[in-house]
C-alpha positions in Angstrom: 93.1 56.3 122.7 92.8 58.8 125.4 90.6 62.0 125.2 93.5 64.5 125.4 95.2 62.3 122.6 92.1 62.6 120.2 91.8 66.4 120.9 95.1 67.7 119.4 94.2 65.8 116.3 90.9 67.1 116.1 92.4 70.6 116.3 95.3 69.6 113.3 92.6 68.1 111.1 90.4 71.4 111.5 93.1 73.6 111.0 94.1 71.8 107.5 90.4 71.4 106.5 90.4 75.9 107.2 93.9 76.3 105.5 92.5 74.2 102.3 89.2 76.2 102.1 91.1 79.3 102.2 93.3 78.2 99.6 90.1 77.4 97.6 88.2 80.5 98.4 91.6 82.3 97.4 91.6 80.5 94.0 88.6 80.6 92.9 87.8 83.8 94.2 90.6 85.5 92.1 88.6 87.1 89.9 86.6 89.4 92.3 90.3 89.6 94.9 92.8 90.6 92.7 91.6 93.7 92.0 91.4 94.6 95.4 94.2 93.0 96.3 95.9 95.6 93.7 93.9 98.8 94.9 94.6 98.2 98.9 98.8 97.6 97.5 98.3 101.4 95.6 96.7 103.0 98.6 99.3 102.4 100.4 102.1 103.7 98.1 99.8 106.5 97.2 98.1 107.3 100.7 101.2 109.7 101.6 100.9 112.1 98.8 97.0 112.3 99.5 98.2 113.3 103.0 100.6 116.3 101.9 97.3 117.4 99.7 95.7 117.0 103.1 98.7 119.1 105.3 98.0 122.3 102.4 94.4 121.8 103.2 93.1 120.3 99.8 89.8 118.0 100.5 90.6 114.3 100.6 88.5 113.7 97.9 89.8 115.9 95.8 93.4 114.8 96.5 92.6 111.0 96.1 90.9 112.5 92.3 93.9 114.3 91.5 95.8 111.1 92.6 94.0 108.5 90.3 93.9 111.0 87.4 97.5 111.5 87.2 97.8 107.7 87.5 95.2 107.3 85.0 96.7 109.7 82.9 100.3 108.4 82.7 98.6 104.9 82.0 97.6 106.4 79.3 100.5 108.3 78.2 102.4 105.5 78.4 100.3 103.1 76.0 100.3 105.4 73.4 103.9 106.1 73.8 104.8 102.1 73.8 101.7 101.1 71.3 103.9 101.7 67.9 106.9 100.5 68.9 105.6 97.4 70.8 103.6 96.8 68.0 106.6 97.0 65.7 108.2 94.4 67.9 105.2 91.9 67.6 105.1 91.9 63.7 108.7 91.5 63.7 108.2 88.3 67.0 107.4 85.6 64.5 110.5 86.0 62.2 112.9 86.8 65.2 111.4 83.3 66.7 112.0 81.4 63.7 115.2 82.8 62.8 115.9 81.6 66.5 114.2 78.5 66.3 116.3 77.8 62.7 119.8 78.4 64.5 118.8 76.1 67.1 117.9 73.3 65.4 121.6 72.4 65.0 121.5 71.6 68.7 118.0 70.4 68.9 118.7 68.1 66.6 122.0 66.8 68.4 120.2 67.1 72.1 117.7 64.7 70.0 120.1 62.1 68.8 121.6 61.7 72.6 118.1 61.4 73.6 117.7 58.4 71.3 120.9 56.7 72.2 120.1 56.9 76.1 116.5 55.7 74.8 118.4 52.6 73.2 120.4 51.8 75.8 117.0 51.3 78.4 114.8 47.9 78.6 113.8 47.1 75.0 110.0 46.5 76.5 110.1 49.6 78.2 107.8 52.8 76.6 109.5 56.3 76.5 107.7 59.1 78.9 105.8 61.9 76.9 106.9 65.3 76.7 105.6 67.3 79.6 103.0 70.2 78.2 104.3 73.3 79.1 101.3 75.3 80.0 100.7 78.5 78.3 101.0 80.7 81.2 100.2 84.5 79.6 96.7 83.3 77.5 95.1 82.4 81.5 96.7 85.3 83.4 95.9 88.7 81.4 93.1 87.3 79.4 91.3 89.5 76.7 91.9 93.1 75.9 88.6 93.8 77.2 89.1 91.9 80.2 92.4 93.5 80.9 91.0 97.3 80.3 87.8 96.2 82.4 90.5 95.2 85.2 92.4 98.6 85.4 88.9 100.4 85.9 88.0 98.3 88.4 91.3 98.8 90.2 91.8 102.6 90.0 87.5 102.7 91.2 88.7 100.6 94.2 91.7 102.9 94.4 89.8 106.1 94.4 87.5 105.1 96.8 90.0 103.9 99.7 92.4 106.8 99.2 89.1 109.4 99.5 88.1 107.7 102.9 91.6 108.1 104.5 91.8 106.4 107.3 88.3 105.2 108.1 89.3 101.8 107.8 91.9 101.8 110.4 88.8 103.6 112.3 86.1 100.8 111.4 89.1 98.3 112.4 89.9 99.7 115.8 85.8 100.4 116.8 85.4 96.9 115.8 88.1 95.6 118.5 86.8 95.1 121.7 89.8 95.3 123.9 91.7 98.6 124.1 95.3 96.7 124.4 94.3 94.6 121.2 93.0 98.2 120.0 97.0 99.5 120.0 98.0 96.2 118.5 96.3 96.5 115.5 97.3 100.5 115.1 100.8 99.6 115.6 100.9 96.5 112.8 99.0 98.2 110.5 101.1 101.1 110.9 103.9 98.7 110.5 102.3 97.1 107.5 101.6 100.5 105.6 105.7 102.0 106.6 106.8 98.6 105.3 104.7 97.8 102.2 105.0 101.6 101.1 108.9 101.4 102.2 109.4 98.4 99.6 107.0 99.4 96.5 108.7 103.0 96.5 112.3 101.2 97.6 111.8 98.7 94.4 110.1 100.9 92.2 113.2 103.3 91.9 116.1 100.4 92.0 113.9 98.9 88.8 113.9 102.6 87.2 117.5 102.4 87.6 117.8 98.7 86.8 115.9 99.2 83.4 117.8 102.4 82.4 121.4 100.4 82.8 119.9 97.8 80.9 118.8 100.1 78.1 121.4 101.4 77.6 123.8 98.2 77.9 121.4 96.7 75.0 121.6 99.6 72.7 125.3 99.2 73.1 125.2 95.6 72.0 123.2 96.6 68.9 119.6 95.0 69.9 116.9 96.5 68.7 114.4 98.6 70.5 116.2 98.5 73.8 113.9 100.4 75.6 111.5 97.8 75.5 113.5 96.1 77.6 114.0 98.2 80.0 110.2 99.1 80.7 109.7 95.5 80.6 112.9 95.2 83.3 111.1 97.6 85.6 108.1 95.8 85.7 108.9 92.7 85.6 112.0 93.1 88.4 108.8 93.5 90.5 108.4 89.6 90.5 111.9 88.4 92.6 113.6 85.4 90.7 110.9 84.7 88.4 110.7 88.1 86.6 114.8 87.9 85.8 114.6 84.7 84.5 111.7 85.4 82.4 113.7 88.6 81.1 116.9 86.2 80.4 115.1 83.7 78.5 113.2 86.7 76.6 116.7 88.2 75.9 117.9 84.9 74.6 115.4 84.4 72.2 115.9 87.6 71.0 119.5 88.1 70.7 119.2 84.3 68.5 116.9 85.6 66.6 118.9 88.9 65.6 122.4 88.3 65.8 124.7 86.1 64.2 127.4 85.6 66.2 127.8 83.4 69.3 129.4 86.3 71.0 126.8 88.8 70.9 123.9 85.9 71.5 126.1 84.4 74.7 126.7 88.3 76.1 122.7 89.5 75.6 121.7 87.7 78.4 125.1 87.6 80.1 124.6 91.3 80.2 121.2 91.3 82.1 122.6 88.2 84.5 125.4 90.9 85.9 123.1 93.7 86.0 120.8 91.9 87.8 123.1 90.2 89.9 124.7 93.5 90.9 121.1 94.6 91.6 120.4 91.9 94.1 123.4 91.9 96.0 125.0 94.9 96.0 122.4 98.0 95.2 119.0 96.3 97.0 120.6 95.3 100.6 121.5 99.1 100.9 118.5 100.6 99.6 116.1 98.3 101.6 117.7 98.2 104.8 117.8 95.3 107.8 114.2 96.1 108.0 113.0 94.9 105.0 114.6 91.6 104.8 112.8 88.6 104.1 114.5 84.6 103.7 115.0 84.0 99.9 113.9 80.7 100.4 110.8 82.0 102.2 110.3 84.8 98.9 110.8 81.8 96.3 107.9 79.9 97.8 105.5 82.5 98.4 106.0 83.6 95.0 105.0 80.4 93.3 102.6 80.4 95.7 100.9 83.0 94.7 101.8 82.7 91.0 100.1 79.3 91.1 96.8 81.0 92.7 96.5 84.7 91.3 98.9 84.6 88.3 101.0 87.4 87.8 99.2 89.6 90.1 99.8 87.3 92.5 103.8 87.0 91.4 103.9 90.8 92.1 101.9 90.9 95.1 103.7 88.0 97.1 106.3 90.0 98.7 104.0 92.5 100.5 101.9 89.5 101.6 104.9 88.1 103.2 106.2 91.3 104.9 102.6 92.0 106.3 102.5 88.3 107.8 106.1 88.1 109.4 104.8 91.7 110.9 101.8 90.1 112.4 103.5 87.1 113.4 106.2 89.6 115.4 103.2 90.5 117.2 102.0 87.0 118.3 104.4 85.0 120.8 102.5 82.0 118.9 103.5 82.8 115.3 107.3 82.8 117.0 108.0 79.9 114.2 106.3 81.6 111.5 108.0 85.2 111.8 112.0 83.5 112.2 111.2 81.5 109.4 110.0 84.6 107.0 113.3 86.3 108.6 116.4 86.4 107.0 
């Protein structure tokens, strides 16, 4: 084997050795990246009104305060506002799940008996596969209370601190950058990067307000109780693309066995969401988010899982702005070509 041969493999071995010790570092490193994962995401949506406090000659200290007190403050606001209803609705979980769970065993029961028949019908020596665990995906990705509260400090700290040093970063970034040429480059993608990310957090955050208030009131309507639980857990969860839906459907379904008693209203609780959020996708979000903003679905799927499997559902919610900031720097790079028509739509 020739020495131009062994090179090329040398190169493809090191670059999968790098890719699996980042994938490492990112994993086990979640703890202590999350949270500034989550604070770098804010500044960016919340950089611009820091700016206006700026343009009417407020200190940028005192803006970023004002900034991370309001958000503080409607943190608050809004736990106390959700913390008796939400509680209401988790005293009340266990008998809606076993109502649910009572009503299904009709079926369970029948899904059982065609399991057995297909079971009889295989090799008599052969051993039926066990069940496959589900894991229990909430109990590893929010943790304790304490944990969870600890978190949020942590984040708005982070926050606070990169919103009151405006933009030395993008200073510290371009100083650090040798070449002036390379110097524009990096202004322009970050500039990119921050229009982009800010563009879709702002973009999504209103089509979920307006997602959640349709779905409200399309479950008050239907007669399910506490609707607007669902629609604060819509505008949040809408965040996460495809998983966050389907997580909402099967929520919905559970529900609507648990509390009504017909098949119709059980069948059109989660039919209701599915056109909602179907209309959502295809008609309202194209518009509002524009050609520059698109991103291949299959691309979106993967890198959610992706970082589902690695940062929970921080990492559900952060995905998208992780793949809009790459297929940016890979429009930049003749040699990320592949990379950025792939992450296009």
């Amino acid at each position: 084997m020739t020495s131009t041969t062994i090179e090329p493999q040398r190169s493809y071995g090191v670059t999968i050795l790098a890719t699996l010790a980042v994938i490492g570092a990112l994993f086990y490193g979640r703890i202590f990246l999350v949270p500034i994962a989550l604070a770098l995401l804010l500044s960016v949506l919340l950089r611009p009104i820091v700016r206006g406090f700026e343009r009417i000659h407020f200190p940028t200290t005192l803006g970023a305060a004002i900034v991370v007190l309001t958000l503080f403050g409607g943190l608050i606001g809004a736990g106390f506002a959700a913390a008796d209803p939400v509680k209401e609705w988790m005293t009340e979980a266990p008998a809606t799940l076993k109502a649910a769970k009572a009503k299904l065993a009709s079926v369970r029961h029948s899904i059982e008996r065609v399991s057995k028949a297909a079971a009889d019908l295989g090799e008599s020596g052969s051993t039926p596969a066990a069940p496959a665990s589900v894991p229990p995906m909430f109990s590893s990705l929010f943790g304790s209370t304490t944990a969870l509260i600890a978190g949020i400090f942590e984040v708005l700290l982070l926050l606070f601190l990169l919103l009151a040093s405006g933009d030395l970063f993008l200073q510290k970034l371009v100083e650090a950058i040798p070449l002036l040429k390379d110097k524009k480059a990096a202004v322009g993608i970050t500039k990119q990067v921050q229009q982009a990310v800010n563009r879709y957090l702002s973009t999504t955050l209103l089509i979920n307000i307006g997602q959640g208030t349709v779905v409200t009131l399309a479950l008050w309507g239907l007669g399910l109780p506490s609707p607007w639980i669902w629609g604060i857990l819509t505008i949040f969860l809408e965040f996460i693309p495809y998983l966050g839906a389907a997580f909402m459907i099967g929520l919905l379904s559970v529900a609507a066995f648990g509390h009504f008693t017909d098949t119709l209203h059980i069948i059109l609780v989660p039919f209701t969401y599915l056109t909602i959020a179907t209309i959502q996708n295809n008609l309202v979000s194209p518009i509002a988010y524009g050609q520059r903003l698109k991103l291949n679905p299959v691309a979106v799927l993967v890198g959610v899982l992706f970082w589902w499997f690695l940062w929970g559902v921080a990492g559900a919610f952060l995905a998208v702005p992780f793949i809009a900031t790459l297929k940016i720097f890979a429009d930049h790079k003749p040699n990320l070509a592949g990379v950025a028509m792939f992450l296009g739509e």
